[in-house]
N, C-alpha and C positions, 0 to 999 in steps of 0.2 A: 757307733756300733761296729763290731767285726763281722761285717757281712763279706759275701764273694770268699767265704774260706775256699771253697772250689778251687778258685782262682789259685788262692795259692801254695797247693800243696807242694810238697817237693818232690810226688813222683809224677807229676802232669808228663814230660820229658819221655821220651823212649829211654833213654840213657838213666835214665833214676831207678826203671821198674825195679832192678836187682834190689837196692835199697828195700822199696817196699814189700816186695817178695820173702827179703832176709827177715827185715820184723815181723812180720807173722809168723810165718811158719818157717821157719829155716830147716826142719829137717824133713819136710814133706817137697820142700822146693829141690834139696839136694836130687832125690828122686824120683823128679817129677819129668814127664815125659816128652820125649820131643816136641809130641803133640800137642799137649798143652801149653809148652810155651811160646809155641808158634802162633797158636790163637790170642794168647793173651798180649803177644807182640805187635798182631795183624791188628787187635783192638784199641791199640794204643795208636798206631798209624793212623787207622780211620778217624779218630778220635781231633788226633791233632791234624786233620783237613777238616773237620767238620762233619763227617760224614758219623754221624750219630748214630744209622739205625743199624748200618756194617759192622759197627764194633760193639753194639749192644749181641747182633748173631754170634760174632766171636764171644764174646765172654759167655755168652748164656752155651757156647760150647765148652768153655773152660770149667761153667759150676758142673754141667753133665762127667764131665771128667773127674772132676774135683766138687762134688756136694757142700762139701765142708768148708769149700775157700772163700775166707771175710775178706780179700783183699778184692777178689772176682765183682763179687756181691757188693762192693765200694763202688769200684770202677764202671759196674752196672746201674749203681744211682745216681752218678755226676752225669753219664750221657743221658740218662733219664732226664734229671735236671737242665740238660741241652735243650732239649726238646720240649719244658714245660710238663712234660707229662709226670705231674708231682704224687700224683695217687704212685706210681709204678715204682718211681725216684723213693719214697718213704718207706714203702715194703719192702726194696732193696737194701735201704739200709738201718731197717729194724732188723734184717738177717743178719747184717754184719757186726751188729753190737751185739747178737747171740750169742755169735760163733769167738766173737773176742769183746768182750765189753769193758776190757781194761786202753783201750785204743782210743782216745778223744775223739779222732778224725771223724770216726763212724758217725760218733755225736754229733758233730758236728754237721756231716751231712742231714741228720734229722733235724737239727735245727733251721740250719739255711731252706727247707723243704717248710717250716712251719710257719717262718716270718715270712718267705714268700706269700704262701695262704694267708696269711694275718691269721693263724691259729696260734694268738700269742699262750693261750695259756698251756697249748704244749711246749712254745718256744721257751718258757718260764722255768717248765719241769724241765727240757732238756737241758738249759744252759747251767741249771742246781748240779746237774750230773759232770757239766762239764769242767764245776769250779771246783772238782774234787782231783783234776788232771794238772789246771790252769787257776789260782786263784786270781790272775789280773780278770778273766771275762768275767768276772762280779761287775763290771764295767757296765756290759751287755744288758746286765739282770736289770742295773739300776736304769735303766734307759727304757729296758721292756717295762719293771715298775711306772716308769712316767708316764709313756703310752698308754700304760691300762688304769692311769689315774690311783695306783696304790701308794700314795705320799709316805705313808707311814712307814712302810718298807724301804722304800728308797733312801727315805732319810737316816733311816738305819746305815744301809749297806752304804752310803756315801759318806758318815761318818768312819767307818770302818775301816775303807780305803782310804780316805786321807789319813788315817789313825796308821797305817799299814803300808802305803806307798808315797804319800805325800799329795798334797792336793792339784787336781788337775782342771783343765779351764772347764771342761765339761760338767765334772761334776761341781764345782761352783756356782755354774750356770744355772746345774738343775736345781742347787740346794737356795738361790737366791728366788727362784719361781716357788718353791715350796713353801717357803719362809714368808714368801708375800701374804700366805694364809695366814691369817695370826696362832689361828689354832695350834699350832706347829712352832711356835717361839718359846713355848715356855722347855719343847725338850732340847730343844737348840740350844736353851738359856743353860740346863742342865749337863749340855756335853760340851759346852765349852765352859765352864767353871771346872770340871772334870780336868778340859786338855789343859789346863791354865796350872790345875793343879799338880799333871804330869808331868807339864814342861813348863814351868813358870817364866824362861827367858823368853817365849816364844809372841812376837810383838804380835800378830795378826789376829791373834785370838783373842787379845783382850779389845783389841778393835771393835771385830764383830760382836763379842759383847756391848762393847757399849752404845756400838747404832741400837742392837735390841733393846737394850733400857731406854734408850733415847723416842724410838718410835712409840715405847709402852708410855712416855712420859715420868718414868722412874728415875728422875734427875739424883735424886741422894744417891741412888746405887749406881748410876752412869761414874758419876764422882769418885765415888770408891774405887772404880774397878781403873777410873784413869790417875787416880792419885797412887796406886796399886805398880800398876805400868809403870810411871814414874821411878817408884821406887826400885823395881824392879830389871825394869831398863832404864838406865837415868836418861840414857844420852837419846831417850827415844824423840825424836822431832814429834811422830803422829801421835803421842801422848799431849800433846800442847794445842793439838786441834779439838780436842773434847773438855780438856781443862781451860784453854781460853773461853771457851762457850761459858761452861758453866761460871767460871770467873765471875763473867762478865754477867750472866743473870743473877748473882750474889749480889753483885756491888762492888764485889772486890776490883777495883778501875785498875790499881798498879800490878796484882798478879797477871790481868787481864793482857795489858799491856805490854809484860812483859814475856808472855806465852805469844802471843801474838808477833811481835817482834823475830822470834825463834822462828814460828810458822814461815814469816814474807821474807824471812833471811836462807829457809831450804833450799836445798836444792833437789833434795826428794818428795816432798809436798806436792801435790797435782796447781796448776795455774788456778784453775777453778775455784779450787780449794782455797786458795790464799784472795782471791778477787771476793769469795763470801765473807772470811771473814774479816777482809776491809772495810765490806760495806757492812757487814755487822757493827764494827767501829764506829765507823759515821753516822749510822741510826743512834748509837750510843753517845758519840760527841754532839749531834745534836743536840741532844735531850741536857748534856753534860757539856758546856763548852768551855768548862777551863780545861778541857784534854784538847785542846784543839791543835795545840801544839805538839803532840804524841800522833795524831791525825795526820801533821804535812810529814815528819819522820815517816811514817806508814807509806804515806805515798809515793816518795823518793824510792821504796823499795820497785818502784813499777816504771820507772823512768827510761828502761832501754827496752819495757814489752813491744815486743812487734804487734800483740793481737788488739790491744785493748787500750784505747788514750782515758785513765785513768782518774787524770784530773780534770778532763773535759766533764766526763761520767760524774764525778762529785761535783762539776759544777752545775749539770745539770738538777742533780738534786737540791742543793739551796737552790737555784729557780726556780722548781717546782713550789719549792716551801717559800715564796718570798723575800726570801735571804738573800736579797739583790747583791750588795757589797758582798759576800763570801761567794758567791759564783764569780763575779767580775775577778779577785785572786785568784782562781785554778782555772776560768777560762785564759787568763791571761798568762798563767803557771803552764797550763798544756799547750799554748800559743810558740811560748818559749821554746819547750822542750822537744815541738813536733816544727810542725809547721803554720811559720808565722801567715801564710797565705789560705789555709784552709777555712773554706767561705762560711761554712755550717757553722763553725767555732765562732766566726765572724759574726756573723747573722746572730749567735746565740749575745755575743759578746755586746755588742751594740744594742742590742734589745733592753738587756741589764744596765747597761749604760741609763738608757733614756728611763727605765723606771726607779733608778737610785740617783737621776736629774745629774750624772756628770757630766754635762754637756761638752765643756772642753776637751775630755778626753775621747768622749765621745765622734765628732768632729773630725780632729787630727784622725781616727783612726778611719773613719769614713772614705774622707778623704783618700787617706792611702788606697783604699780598698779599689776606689774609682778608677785610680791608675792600673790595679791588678786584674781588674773584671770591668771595664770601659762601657760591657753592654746589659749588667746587670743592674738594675732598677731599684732594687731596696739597697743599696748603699747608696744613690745618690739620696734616695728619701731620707737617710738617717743625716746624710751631709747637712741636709737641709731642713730637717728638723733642730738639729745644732746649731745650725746660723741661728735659724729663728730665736732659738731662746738666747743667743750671747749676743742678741739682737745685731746679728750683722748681716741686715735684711736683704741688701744689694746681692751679699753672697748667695743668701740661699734662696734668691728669682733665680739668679742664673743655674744655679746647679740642678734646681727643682726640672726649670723648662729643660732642660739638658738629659735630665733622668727621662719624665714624663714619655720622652718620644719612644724609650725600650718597653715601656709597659703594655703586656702583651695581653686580652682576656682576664683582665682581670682587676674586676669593679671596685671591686676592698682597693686597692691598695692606689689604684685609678684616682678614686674621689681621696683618697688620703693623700695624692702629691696635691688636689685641689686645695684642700682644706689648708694645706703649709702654704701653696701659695699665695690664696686669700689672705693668709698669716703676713706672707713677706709684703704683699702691697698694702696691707692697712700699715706694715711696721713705715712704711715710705711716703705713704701718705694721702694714698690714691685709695679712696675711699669706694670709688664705682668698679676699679677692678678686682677689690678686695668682695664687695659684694657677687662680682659677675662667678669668681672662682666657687665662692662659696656655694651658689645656687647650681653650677656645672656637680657640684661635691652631693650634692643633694639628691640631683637628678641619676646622678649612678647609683647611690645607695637606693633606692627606690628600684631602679633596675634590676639589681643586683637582687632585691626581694622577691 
């Protein structure tokens, strides 16, 4: 909002008054007398020290002088408004929109005097007065509208403006708060088929359409309006974020695919933007895995992202879903393409390992890990769940008792080095200490409850 107009007039200044003197009245000021303009000088002095109540004396000598003068009568409201004393400040300059009501300023001072009050609903009427001088402070109106909860207005006046100056972050802002009412989408729906039909090349309009069909669930007409876009703007990239959607709820896999394609290949498209509709993809290759191979294309699109390891993210989703063997490919995909050392991946990678029983790769990768993290405890465990099963029992006593000593608080995983290594001495053949571990495995689980 345009508030502090005060602030910044352009006869604030000793050196301006002429200026404002010449716009009102230039042929009263020509012969206007010493006297008076010695006061109204003296008033502008005190004014710019601060001294508020000295230059209100002067100027209330200058209206004695001059009854008639709207500039005195200004200059009497703003020191008023120095001093908060806004009843004084508003009578002042209701005078001077009398005496010249063709002068915004004036207005303005009754306005900055009403939004201080919170008397928006004369800040409302004044600022109507002032968009007949100035039609940007429609701005104003539409901000006072939000304040006083009149949607319907606002929504008006900010189509208007963007229709008439181009859209600004503000009113966006307020038209996205408005719009979250549903009640208020269908004229939305109405004034952008309008601008569409003004300016048919104009991409963002048909956007915002199609979020609105999208939230109503009006998927035919969402379709329309982005196969519309399409035509209309071919080469639009954001035309392909609402047409892969719907694609893709059709069935149509190859239009989908190759909307999609266009999408992770922008460089205008938001990140976000393109990580949805990947993982849209992969809910759909799921369900659909002869595309699985249009999926790894998909993904390569993400291979130098700083923010987001991609294929770690897809691999956790086949883990989730049991999909052991397709997580072990893009844990092992993201391994490659980030870091081969990063422990999470590891941990995740190894986990999948032992529940799709690849023990040997399993193992060797343990292994390594032992050397990367020396005093971390679940990779000797995984080391040593892999001997066990390639029954190479010797190995996995030694690496088990080797792990066991880093395990810190913590029973679960405690009685699971037990339980392997119950494993490795029965694999050996020691039958008493295969028992001893197991009953140690027991006693923590219990613990642990």
């Amino acid at each position: 909002m345009k508030k502090s107009v005060l602030v910044i007039l352009f006869f604030v200044l000793l050196g301006n008054s002429y200026s404002v003197l010449a716009q009102t009245e230039p042929e009263d000021i020509a012969m206007a007398p010493d006297e008076y303009q010695d006061a109204f000088y003296e008033s502008l002095k005190q004014k710019g020290i601060e001294n508020y109540d000295k230059a209100i004396v002067s100027l209330e000598k200058c209206i004695k002088l001059k009854p008639n003068d709207a500039v005195a009568y200004f200059e009497l409201g703003k020191n008023y408004m120095s001093l908060r004393d806004y009843q004084s400040a508003n009578t002042a300059f209701e005078k001077a929109t009398q005496l010249n009501p063709k002068n915004k300023w004036y207005w303005l001072g009754i306005y900055d005097v009403s939004y201080e009050t919170k008397n928006y609903p004369l800040a409302i009427e004044t600022i109507q007065k002032i968009i007949v001088f100035d039609e940007e402070y429609k701005d104003d109106l539409i901000s006072l509208y939000m304040m006083t909860n009149q949607f319907d207005k606002a929504l008006v006046a900010i189509n208007e403006m963007n229709d008439k100056f181009g859209k600004s972050e503000d009113r966006d802002r307020y038209k996205m708060q408005i719009l979250s009412q549903g009640k208020y989408q269908n004229a939305e729906i109405s004034n952008l088929i309008d601008q569409i039909k003004k300016n048919p090349k104009e991409e963002s309009n048909y956007l915002n359409l199609i979020i609105l069909y999208s939230k109503s669930d009006d998927n035919d007409k969402a379709l329309e309006v982005a196969t519309k876009l399409a035509k209309e703007v071919p080469n639009s990239e954001w035309a392909q974020v609402s047409l892969f959607k719907t694609y893709l709820d059709a069935n149509q896999a190859d239009k989908a695919i190759k909307s999609m394609n266009i999408i992770l290949a922008s460089s205008k498209i938001d990140s976000k933007i393109k990580h949805r509709t990947l993982n849209e993809f992969l809910i759909y290759t799921n369900k659909n895995p002869q595309y699985a191979p249009d999926l790894e294309k998909a993904i390569s699109y993400f291979d130098n992202d700083p923010n987001v390891d991609v294929a770690k993210e897809i691999g956790k989703f086949y883990h989730s879903k049991g999909q052991y063997e397709n997580a072990i490919k893009y844990y092992e995909k993201d391994l490659k393409a980030h870091s081969d050392t990063d422990r999470e991946t590891n941990l995740l990678l190894l986990e999948a390992y032992t529940q799709a029983k690849q023990f040997e790769p399993m193992t060797k990768r343990a292994m390594t890990m032992i050397e990367v993290y020396p005093s971390q405890p679940q990779f000797y465990y995984y080391a040593g769940v892999g001997n066990n099963q390639l029954k190479q029992f010797k190995n996995a006593k030694t690496v088990l008792e080797m792990g066991l000593d880093y395990v810190v608080d913590d029973k679960k995983l405690e009685s699971n080095f037990n339980i392997q290594l119950g494993e490795a001495y029965n694999g050996l053949g020691d039958a008493k200490k295969k028992e001893e571990y197991f009953l140690k495995a027991s006693e923590l689980l219990k613990q642990k409850k």
